[in-house]
NUKENU-689169 format. One record per residue (C-alpha): residue in three letters; x, y, z. Coordinates in pm, whole numbers, padded with zeros to 5 digits, always signed. Example, Ala and Ser with C-alpha at 12.3 -4.5 7.8 and 13.67 -1.06 7.14 Angstrom:
<recs>
ALA+01230-00450+00780
SER+01367-00106+00714
</recs>
This chain:
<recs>
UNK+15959+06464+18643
UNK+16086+06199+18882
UNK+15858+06312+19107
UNK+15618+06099+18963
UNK+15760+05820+19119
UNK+15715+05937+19439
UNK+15335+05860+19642
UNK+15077+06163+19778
UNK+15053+06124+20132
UNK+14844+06281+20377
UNK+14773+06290+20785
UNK+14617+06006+20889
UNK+14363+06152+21121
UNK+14183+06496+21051
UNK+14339+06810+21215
UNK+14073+07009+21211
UNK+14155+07411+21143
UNK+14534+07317+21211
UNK+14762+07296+20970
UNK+14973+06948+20892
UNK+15372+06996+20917
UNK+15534+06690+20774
UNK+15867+06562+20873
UNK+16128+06344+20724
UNK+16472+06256+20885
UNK+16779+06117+20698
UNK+17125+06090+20674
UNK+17380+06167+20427
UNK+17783+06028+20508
UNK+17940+06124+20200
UNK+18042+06460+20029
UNK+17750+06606+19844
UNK+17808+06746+19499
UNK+17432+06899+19392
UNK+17093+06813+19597
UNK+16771+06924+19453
UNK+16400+06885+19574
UNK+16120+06862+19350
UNK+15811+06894+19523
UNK+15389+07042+19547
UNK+15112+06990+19758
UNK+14754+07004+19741
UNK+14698+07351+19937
UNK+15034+07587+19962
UNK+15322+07512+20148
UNK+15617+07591+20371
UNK+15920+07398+20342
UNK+16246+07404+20541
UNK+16515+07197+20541
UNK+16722+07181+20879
UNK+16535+07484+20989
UNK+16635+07704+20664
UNK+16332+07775+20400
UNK+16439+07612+20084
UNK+16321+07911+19874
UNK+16186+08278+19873
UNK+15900+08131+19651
UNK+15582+08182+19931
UNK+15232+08042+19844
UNK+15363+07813+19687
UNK+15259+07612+19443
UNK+15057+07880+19306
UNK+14696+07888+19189
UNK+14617+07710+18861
UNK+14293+07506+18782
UNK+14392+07201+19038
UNK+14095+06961+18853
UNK+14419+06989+18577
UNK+14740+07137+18624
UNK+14962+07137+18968
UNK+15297+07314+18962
UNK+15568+07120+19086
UNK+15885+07370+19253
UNK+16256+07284+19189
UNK+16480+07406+19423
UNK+16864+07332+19471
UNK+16914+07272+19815
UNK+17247+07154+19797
UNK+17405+07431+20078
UNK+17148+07315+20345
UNK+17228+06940+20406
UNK+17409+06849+20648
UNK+17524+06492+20799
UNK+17180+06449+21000
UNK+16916+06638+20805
UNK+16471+06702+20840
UNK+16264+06846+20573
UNK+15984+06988+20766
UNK+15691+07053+20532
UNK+15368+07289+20653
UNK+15050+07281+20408
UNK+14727+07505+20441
UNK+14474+07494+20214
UNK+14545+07809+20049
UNK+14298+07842+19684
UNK+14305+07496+19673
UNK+14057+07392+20020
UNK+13988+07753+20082
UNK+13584+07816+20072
UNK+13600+08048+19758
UNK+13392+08220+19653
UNK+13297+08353+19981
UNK+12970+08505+19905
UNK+12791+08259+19753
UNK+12766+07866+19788
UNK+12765+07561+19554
UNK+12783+07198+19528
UNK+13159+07264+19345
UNK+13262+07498+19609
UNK+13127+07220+19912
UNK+13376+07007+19702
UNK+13677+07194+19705
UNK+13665+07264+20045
UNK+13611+06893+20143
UNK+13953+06805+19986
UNK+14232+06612+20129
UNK+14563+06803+20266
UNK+14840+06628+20047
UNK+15223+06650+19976
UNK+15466+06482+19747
UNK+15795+06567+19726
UNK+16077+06416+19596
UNK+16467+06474+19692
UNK+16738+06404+19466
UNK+17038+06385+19632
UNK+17389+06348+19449
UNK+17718+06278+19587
UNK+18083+06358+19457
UNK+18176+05995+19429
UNK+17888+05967+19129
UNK+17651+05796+19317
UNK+17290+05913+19374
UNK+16997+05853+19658
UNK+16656+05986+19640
UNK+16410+06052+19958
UNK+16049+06031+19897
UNK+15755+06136+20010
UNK+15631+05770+20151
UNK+15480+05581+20507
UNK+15813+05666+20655
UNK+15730+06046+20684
UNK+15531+06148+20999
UNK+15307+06450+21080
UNK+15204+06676+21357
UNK+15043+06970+21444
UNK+15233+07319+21319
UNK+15241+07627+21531
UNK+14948+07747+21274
UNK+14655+07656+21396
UNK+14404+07777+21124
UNK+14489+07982+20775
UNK+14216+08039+20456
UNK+14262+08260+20181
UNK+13960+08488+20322
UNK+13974+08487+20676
UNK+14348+08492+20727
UNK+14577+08323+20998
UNK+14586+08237+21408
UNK+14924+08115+21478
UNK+15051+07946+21850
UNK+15399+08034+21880
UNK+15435+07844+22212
UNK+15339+07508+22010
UNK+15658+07285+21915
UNK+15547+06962+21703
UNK+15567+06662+21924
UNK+15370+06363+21895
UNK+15423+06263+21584
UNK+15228+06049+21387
UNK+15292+05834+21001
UNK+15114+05962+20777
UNK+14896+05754+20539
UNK+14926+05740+20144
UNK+14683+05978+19932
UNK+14499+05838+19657
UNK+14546+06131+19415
UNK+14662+06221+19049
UNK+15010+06266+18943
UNK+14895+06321+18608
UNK+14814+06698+18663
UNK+15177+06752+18763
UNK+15320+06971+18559
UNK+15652+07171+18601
UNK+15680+07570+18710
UNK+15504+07792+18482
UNK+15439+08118+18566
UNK+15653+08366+18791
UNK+15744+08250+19122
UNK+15532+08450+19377
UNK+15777+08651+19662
UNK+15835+08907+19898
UNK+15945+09209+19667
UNK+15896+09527+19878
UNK+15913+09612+20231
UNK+15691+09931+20343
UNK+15726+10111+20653
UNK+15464+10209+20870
UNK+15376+10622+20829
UNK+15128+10679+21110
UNK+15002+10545+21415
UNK+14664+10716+21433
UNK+14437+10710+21758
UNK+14108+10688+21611
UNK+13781+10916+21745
UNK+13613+10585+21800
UNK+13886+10489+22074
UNK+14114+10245+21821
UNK+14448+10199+21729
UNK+14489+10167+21365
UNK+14844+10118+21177
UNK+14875+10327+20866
UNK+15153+10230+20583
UNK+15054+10473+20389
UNK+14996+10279+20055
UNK+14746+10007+20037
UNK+14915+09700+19933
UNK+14882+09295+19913
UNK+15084+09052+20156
UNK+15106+09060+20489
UNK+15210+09267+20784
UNK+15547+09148+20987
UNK+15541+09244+21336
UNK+15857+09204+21614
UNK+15776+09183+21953
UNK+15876+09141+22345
UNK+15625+08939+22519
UNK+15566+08727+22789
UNK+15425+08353+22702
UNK+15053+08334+22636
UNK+15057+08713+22542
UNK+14808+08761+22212
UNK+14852+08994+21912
UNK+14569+09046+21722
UNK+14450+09269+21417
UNK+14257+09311+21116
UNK+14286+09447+20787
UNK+14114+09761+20570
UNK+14179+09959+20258
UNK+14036+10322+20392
UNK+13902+10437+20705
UNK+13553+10648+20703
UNK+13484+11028+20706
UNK+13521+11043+21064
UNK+13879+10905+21068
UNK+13771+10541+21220
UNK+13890+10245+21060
UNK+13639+10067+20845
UNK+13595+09698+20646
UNK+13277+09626+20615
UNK+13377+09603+20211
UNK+13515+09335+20274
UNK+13226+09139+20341
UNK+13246+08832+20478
UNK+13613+08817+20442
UNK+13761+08813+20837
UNK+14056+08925+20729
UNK+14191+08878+21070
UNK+14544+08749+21243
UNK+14567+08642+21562
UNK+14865+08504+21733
UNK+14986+08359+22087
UNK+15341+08466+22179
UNK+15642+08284+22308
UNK+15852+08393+22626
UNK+16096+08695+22459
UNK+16154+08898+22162
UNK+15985+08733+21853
UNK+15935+08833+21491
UNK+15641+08698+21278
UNK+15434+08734+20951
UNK+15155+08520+20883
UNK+15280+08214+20628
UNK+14999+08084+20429
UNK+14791+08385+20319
UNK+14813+08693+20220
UNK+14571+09040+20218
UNK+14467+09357+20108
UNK+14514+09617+20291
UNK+14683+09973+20397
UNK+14556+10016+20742
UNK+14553+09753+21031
UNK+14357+09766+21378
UNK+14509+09639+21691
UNK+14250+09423+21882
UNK+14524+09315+22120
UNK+14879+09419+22143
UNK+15060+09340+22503
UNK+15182+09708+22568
UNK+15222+10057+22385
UNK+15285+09948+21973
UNK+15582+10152+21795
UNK+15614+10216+21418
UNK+15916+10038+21432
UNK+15745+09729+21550
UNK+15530+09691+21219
UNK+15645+09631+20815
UNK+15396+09578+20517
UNK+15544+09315+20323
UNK+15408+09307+19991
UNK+15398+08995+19796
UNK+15321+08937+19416
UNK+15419+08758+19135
UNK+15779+08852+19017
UNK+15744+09011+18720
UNK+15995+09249+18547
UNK+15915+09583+18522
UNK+15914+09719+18192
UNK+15713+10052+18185
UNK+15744+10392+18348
UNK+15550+10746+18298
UNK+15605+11014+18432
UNK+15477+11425+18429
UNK+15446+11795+18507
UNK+15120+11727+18736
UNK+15184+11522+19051
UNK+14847+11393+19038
UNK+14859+11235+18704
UNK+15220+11103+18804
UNK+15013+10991+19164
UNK+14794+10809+18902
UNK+15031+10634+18730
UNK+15166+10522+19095
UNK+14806+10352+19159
UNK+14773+10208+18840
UNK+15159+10021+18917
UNK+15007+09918+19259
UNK+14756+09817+19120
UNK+14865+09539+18872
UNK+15151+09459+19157
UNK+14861+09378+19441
UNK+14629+09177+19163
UNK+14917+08963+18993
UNK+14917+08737+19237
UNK+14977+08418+19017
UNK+14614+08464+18863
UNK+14505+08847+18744
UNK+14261+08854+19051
UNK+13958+09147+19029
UNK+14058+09289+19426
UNK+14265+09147+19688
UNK+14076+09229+19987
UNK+13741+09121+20001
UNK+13581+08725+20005
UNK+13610+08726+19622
UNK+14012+08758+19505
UNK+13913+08554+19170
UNK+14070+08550+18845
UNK+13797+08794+18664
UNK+13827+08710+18265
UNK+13696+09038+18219
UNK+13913+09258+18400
UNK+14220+09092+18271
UNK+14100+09151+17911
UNK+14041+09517+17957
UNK+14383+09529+18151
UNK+14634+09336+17990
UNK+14744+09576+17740
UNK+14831+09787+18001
UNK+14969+09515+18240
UNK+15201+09418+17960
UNK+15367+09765+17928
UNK+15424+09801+18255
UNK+15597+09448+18325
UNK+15706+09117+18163
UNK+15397+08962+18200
UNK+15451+08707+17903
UNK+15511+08411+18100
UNK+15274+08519+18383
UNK+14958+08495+18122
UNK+15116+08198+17942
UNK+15058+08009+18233
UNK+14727+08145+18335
UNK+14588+08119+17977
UNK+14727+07763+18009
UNK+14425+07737+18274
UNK+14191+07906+18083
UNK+14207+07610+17836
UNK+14281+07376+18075
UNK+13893+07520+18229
UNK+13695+07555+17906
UNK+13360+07384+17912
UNK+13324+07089+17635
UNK+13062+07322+17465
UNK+13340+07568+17400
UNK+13217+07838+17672
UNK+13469+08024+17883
UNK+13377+08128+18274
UNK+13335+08419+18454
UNK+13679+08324+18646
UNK+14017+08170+18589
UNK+14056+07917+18744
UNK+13685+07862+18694
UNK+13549+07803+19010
UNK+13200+07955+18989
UNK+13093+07615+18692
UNK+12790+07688+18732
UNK+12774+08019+18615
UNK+12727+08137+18253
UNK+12992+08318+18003
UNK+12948+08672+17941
UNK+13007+08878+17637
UNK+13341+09031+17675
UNK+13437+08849+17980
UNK+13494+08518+17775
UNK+13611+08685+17528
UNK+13947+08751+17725
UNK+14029+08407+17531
UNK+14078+08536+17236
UNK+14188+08889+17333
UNK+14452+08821+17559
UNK+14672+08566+17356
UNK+14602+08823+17080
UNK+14757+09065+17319
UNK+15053+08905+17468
UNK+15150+08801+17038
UNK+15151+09185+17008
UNK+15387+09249+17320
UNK+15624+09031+17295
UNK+15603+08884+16911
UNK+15634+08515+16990
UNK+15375+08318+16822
UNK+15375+08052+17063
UNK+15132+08184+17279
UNK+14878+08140+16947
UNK+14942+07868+16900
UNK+14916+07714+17229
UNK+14582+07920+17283
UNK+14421+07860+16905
UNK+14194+07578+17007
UNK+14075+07771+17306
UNK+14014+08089+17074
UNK+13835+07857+16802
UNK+13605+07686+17017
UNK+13530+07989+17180
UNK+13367+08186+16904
UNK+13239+07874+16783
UNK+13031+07832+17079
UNK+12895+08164+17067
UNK+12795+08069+16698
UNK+12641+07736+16802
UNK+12406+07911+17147
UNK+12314+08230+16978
UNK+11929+08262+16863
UNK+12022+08492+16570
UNK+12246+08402+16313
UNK+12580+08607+16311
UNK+12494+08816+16639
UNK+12517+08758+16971
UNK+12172+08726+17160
UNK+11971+08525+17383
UNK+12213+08523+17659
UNK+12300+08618+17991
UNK+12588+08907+17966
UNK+12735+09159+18235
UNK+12655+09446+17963
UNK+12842+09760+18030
UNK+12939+09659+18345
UNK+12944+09942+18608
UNK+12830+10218+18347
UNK+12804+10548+18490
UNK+12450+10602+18270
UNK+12262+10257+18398
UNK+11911+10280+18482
UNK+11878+10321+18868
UNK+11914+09980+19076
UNK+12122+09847+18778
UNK+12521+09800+18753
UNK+12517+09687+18356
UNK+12495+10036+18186
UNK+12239+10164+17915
UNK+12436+10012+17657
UNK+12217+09732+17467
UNK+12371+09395+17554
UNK+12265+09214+17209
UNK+12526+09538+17065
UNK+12807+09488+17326
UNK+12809+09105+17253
UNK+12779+09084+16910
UNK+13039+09376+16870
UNK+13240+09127+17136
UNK+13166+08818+16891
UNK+13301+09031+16572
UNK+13617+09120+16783
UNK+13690+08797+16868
UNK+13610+08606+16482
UNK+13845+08859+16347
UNK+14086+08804+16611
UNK+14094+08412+16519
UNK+14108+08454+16171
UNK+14430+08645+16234
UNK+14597+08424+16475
UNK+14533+08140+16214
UNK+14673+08326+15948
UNK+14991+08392+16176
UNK+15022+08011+16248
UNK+14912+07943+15876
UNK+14620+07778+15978
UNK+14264+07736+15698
UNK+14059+08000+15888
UNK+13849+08067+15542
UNK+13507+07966+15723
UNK+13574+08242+16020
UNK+13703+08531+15807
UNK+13324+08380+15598
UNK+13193+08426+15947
UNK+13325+08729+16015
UNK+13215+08940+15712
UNK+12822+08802+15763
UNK+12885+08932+16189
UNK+12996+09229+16033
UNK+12711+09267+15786
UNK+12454+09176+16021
UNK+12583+09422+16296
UNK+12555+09705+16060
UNK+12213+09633+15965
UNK+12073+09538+16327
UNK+12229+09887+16491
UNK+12249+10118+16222
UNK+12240+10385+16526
UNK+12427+10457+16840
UNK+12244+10554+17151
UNK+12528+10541+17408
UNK+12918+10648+17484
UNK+13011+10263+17475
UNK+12840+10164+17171
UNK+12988+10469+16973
UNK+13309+10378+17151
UNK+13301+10025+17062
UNK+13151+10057+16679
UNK+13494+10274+16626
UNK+13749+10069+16819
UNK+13663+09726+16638
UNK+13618+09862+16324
UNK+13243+09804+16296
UNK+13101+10156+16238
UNK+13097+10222+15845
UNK+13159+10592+15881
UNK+13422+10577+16201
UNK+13500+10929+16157
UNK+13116+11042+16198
UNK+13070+10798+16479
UNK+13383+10917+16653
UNK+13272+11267+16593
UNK+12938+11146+16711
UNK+13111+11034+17020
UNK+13280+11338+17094
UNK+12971+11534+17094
UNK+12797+11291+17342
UNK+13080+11322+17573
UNK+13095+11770+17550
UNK+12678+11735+17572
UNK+12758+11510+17889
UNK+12972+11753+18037
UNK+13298+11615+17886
UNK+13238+11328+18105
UNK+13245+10925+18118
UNK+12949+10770+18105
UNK+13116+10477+18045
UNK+13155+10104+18221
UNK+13409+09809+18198
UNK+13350+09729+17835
UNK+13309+10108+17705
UNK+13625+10308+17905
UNK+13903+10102+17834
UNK+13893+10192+17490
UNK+13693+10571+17486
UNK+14049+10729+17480
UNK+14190+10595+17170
UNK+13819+10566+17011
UNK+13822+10975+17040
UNK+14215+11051+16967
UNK+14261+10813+16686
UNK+14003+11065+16528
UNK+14113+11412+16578
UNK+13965+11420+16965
UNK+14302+11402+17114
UNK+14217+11733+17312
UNK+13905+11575+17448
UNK+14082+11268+17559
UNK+14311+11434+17765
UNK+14012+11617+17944
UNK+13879+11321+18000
UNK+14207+11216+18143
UNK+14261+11554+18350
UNK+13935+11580+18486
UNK+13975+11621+18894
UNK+13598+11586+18927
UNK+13366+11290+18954
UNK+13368+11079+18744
UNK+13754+11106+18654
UNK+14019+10909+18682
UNK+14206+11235+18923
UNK+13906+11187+19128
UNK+13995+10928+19317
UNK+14337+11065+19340
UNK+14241+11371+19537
UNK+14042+11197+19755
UNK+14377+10999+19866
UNK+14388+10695+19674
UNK+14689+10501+19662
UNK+14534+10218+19413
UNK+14321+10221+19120
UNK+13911+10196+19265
UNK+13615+09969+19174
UNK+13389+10276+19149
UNK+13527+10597+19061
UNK+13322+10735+19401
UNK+13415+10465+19608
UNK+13462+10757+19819
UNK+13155+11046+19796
UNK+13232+11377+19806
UNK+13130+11397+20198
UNK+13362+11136+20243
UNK+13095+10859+20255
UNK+13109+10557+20077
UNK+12954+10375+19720
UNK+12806+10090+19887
UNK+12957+09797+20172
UNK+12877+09530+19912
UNK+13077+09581+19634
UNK+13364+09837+19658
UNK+13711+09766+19590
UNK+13980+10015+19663
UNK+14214+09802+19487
UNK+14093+09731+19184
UNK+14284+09759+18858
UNK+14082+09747+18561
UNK+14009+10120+18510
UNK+14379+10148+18518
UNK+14397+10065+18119
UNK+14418+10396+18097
UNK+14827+10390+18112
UNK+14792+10198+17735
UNK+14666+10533+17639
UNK+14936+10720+17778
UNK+15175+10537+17633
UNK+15023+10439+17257
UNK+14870+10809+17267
UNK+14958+11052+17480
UNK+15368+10957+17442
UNK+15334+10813+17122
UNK+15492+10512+17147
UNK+15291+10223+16948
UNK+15359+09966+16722
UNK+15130+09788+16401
UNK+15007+09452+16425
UNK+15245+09383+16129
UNK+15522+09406+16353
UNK+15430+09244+16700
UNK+15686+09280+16998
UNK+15776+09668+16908
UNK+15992+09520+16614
UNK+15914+09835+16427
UNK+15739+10173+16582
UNK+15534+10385+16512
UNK+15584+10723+16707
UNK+15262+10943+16706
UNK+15214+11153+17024
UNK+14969+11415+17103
UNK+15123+11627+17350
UNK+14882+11903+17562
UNK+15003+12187+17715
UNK+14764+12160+18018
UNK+15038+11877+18114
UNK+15345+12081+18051
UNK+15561+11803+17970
UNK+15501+11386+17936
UNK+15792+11128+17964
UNK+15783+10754+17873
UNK+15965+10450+17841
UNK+15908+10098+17776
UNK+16179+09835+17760
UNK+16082+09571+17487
UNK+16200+09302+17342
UNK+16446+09509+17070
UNK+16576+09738+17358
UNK+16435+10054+17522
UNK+16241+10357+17396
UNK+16222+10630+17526
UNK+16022+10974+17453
UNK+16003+11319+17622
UNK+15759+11642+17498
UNK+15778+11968+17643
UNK+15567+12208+17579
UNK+15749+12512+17558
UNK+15683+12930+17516
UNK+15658+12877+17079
UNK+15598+12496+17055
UNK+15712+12139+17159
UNK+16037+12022+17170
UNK+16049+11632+17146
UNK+16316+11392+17249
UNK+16309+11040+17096
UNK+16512+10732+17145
UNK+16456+10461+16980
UNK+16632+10083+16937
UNK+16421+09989+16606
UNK+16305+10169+16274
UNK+16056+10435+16348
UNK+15812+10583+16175
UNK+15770+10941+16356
UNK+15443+11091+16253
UNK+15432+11484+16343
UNK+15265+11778+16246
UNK+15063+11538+15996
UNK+15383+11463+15810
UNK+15544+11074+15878
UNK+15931+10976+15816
UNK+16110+10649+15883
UNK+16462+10749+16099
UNK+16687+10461+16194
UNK+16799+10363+16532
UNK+16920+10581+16775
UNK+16826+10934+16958
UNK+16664+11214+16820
UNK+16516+11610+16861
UNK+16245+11730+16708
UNK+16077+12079+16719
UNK+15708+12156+16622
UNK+15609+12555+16638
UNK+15294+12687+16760
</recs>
C-alpha cells in the first residue's frame, strides 16, 4: 500500500472534546484520467473532498483490534477534483479513544482513551498525459476546530453548526505504526434503511418522545428552520415504561445524548461520528412545535447481503422472524456486538458463537467474520486463551468456557456456510492453541475445571441472586473443550494437517466426560450431552430431555449455552412436536413472549418486560440483543427442512428433512447459497401436507421416514394424514 510512504500526523495542540478537521489544498492543471485516495485514521473519520464526501462508507475505518490491524479505505475520487481542490478530513475517537467499556475501569482502558488523534492519507492522482502526482498526509496539512465539538461511542454527539474552521494551524507528525495497516476487510459499514417516524406521543410525565416504531441502530436525521443559537437536543431509549413515559435508565451510564446549536435558516443534520440504539427519542429542546416529517431513523450496519427469509401462517412467529433480522442488522456493526444501546456495545465471543449459524443464513456474512476472526487471532493471549470480547479490550479478564470457544466454532461454522476452506486455514493456529491452552490450565486431565466460566449464562433455573444457571460449570466446559478438540481435529483433516495427538485427545475428553457425569441433572446438560455427541445413549438422554421439559411445563429452563441448541437436541430425536411448543409458546418464558409484549428486536431477558409492564432489572437489560435469535437455524435446518452434512459444506448437496406442524398452518423458506437458491413451502392441508421443493443441488428428501436423492430442479410432494 503506498500509503505507507506517507507520515501520521496529528494537531499540534490538544483540542479538548472537539474534534480535529484536517485540511489540505492543491492544485491540479492538467486533465485527470483516475484519482484515488487511500487513507485511515486513528479514531473514525469524515472525509470530503471540495465539499463532497468521498464515500457512503461512515465510521470509518471500522473497529478491528487497533494494537494490530488498521483498515486502510480506497476510494476513487476521480469525479470530485477540480482545478483548485481541499480534502477536509474530521476524526473522533470513535472505538478507538472512546472510554469502553463504560462500566468498569482499567489501566488498558486509561490507555486507550489517552491516545493520540491521527490521520494518514495518501492521494494518488493520475493524469491523461501518463504522468502521476501523489499528495500526502505531511507538515503542509493544517487543522482546526470542526463544527463537532465532542462525539464518543457511549455518550453520543454536540455539534455547533454556527462554527466555520478558521484559524488554522500545521499540524505536527505522529509517531505511530504503519505496520498494522492493512487493506479493507470486512463489509463497508453504511446507511442502508431510512425509517419514518410513526408517532409523536405526549407523554403522562409532560414529554415529547419520537416513536419510529422499530428499534434500530444509527442515528436520527432531523431538518429544521431556526434562528442562530437555537438548540436541538434529545436522547435515546429502546421502550418506554408501563405508564407510557420514556425510559433509559438500561442504558446505564451510556448518555446517549445529541445536542446541537443551529445556524440562521433551514438546516438538515445527523450526528457523524457515532451511532445508537434506539426506537424512541425525547426532545429536551426543540425551537417550536416538532412534526413527523421533521425526523428519519437512519439505520446503519455493516453491508451484508441478505441471504435468508421465513415466513408463516401466524403473524407473530413471522413478527419473530422480523426481530431476529433486526436484530443481527443493529449488532453487525463491523464487530458482532452483544447490544447497541447501552455503555457496553462489545464484540461478545459468546453471543457470536451461539448466533452465527443463524447470522449466516440470513446474510453473507463470510467476509464480515473473516475479518473479525482475523482479530480474534490477531487478540489471542501468548498462552493460547481467547477473551471475553473481540477486539479484546477487557485483557484483564479471564476466558470462559464456551465464550472462547467461539474460536473454534465459528471458523467451523462459516467452512460449513460457504465451503471455502480458507477460513480454516487462516483460523487453525488460533483453533489449536486454543484447546491447547485449555489442556495446559485445566487441574484435571481431559476435562475442563478449575476455572472461572459464565456457566449457563442467564439460565432460567439459576439459584436466586445468580445469572449462570444450575447447570454444573466443570460439565458445560468440558462438554465445550470436547466440542472444540473434535472441531480441530476436523479442520486439520480438511487442510490435511497431522491432528493424530487431538483426535488422541479427544477420545480420552470423551472417555473422561462419560465417566465424571454419568447423569444429567439439568435441561442444558441433557441438551448439550446430545448435541455434541457426548451422551452414550442420545436417544435416552434426548428422551430424558423431553420429559424434563413436559415436567417443567413444556418450558425453557435454559441459558446462553443450553437454548441455542434445545431445539434440534429434542427434534433430531423424535421431539419435533415438543420443539415447536417450545417455539409457539406465547407465555413467559417463550420466544412469542416478547413478541406480544411489542418487541421489535430480539431481548436480553425473555421478561425484559414483566407481565405488569415493569421491567427485569436497569442494570443489565438489552432490548436489542440477538443471541436468543438462533432460533431461525432451527427453522430453517428443522422446521423447513433445509440442511446440509458436514461432508458437503456450502449447501453443495442437501439434505431436505422438515417437520411441518399443523398448529402453524403453513411454513415457507429460502436461503440463497453458494450453488443457487432453495426454496421450500408445507401446507398443512384437510388430509395431509402438500410440500413444494426447489432445489439448485442433489437432494436427499427424507419424508414419511423414507429418503430419495432427486436432481435439480422443483418438486411436489404429498404426505397423507
Amino acid at each position: 500500500m503506498r500509503i505507507k510512504t506517507s507520515p501520521w500526523i496529528t494537531v499540534s495542540q490538544e483540542p479538548g472534546d472537539v474534534c480535529p478537521v484536517f485540511r489540505k489544498q492543491f492544485a491540479t492543471d492538467r486533465k485527470i484520467a483516475k484519482a484515488e485516495l487511500e487513507i485511515t485514521a486513528l479514531g473514525v473519520y469524515e472525509a470530503c473532498l471540495n465539499g463532497q464526501r468521498v464515500s457512503d462508507f461512515v465510521l470509518a475505518p471500522g473497529w478491528t483490534s487497533y494494537d494490530h490491524r488498521l483498515q486502510v479505505q480506497t476510494y476513487d475520487v476521480t469525479l470530485l477534483l477540480q482545478a483548485e481542490n481541499e480534502l477536509r478530513v474530521t476524526v473522533g475517537r470513535g472505538w478507538f479513544r472512546s472510554p469502553m467499556p463504560g462500566w468498569m475501569d482499567s489501566a488498558d482502558k486509561q490507555r486507550r482513551y489517552a491516545q493520540p488523534c491521527g490521520l494518514i492519507a495518501s492521494l494518488k492522482i493520475g493524469y491523461a498525459d501518463g504522468t502521476e502526482e501523489t499528495v500526502q498526509t505531511d507538515v503542509s496539512w493544517q487543522w482546526a476546530e470542526s463544527p463537532v465539538h465532542f462525539s464518543e461511542i457511549y455518550d453520543g454527539e454536540r455539534a455547533d453548526a454556527r462554527v466555520v474552521p478558521g484559524n488554522w494551524q500545521p499540524v505536527k507528525p505522529l509517531d505511530w505504526s504503519k505496520e498494522i495497516l492493512i487493506p479493507q476487510e470486512g463489509e463497508a459499514i453504511r446507511e442502508t434503511e431510512r425509517v419514518a417516524v410513526k408517532q409523536i406521543l405526549h407523554t403522562p410525565a409532560g414529554e415529547t418522545v419520537i416513536d419510529f416504531g422499530q428499534e434500530v441502530t444509527g442515528y436520527v436525521e432531523f431538518t429544521i428552520n431556526a434562528k442562530a443559537g437555537d438548540t436541538v437536543s434529545f436522547t435515546h431509549a429502546e421502550v418506554l415504561d408501563k405508564d407510557g413515559n420514556f425510559y433509559n435508565e438500561n442504558y446505564r451510564s451510556a448518555k446517549a445524548l445529541v445536542e446541537y446549536t443551529c445556524k440562521e435558516g433551514k438546516q438538515t443534520w445527523h450526528p457523524q461520528l457515532t451511532f445508537f440504539g434506539f426506537r424512541y427519542i425525547k426532545l429536551l429542546s426543540w425551537p417550536g412545535e416538532p412534526r413527523a416529517e421533521d425526523f428519519t431513523a437512519i439505520v446503519v450496519h455493516s453491508d451484508m447481503k441478505r441471504t435468508g427469509w421465513l415466513k408463516s401462517a401466524n403473524a407473530e412467529l413471522n413478527r419473530l422472524f422480523s426481530n431476529i433480522v433486526w436484530g443481527q442488522r443493529g449488532n453487525f456493526l463491523d464487530v458482532p456486538t452483544d447490544c447497541p444501546q447501552r455503555d457496553e456495545r462489545l464484540g461478545w465471543t459468546g453471543d457470536a458463537e451461539v448466533f452465527i449459524k443463524t447470522a449466516s443464513y440470513l446474510f453473507d456474512t463470510e467476509r464480515f467474520f473473516k475479518k473479525w476472526l482475523h482479530d480474534m487471532a490477531a487478540d489471542q493471549r501468548k498462552s493460547g486463551e481467547i477473551g471475553q470480547v473481540i477486539p479484546d479490550v477487557m485483557p484483564e479478564g479471564d476466558s470462559s468456557a464456551a465464550w472462547g470457544d467461539a474460536a473454534t466454532i465459528c471458523p467451523w461454522q462459516v467452512y460449513q456456510t460457504y465451503g471455502d476452506a480458507s477460513v480454516l486455514e487462516d483460523q487453525f493456529d488460533c483453533m489449536r492453541k486454543w484447546v491447547d491452552y485449555i489442556t495446559g490450565v485445566t487441574t484435571t486431565p481431559n476435562l475442563w475445571t478449575d476455572h472461572f466460566h459464565f456457566g449457563d449464562w442467564l439460565g432460567l433455573d439459576a439459584p436466586s441472586g445468580s445469572y449462570k444457571g444450575s447447570s454444573r460449570e466443570g460439565f458445560i466446559a468440558s462438554a465445550f473443550y470436547a466440542h472444540s478438540t473434535e472441531l480441530v481435529v476436523k479442520a486439520g483433516k480438511r487442510l490435511g494437517k497431522d491432528v493424530s495427538s487431538y483426535e488422541k485427545l479427544y477420545g480420552e475428553i470423551v472417555a473422561a466426560f462419560r465417566k465424571a457425569f454419568p447423569e444429567y441433572q439439568t435441561q442444558t446438560e441433557h441438551v448439550l450431552a446430545v448435541h455434541f455427541g457426548l451422551a452414550e445413549d442420545p436417544q435416552k438422554t434426548a428422551d430424558a430431555l423431553a420429559e424434563m421439559v413436559r415436567h417443567d411445563g413444556v418450558q425453557l429452563r435454559t441459558g446462553f449455552v443450553g437454548t441455542p441448541f434445545i431445539l434440534h437436541a429434542l427434534s433430531n430425536y423424535g421431539h419435533a412436536d415438543l420443539a415447536w411448543s417450545l417455539v409457539l409458546r406465547r407465555e413467559y418464558p417463550g420466544w412469542l413472549y416478547p413478541v406480544t409484549k411489542g418487541a421489535t428486536t430480539i431481548w436480553e431477558h425473555w421478561d425484559g418486560i414483566h407481565k405488569d409492564g415493569t421491567f427485569w432489572s436497569k442494570d443489565m437489560n438489552s432490548f436489542n440483543h440477538y443471541a436468543y435469535g438462533a432460533v431461525a437455524d432451527w427453522i430453517f435446518e428443522q422446521a423447513a427442512g433445509i440442511r446440509h452434512d458436514e461432508a458437503h459444506p456450502g449447501f453443495s448437496e442437501l439434505i431436505y428433512a422438515p417437520h411441518p406442524d399443523e398448529r402453524l398452518g403453513w411454513l415457507q423458506a429460502r436461503l440463497d447459497t453458494r450453488h443457487g437458491t432453495v426454496s421450500a413451502l408445507w401446507t398443512c392441508e384437510k388430509d395431509g401436507v402438500r410440500y413444494e421443493l426447489e432445489t439448485p443441488v442433489r437432494t436427499k428428501v427424507c419424508l414419511n421416514g423414507e429418503a430419495r436423492w432427486v436432481n435439480p430442479g422443483k418438486y411436489t410432494f404429498w404426505t397423507a394424514e
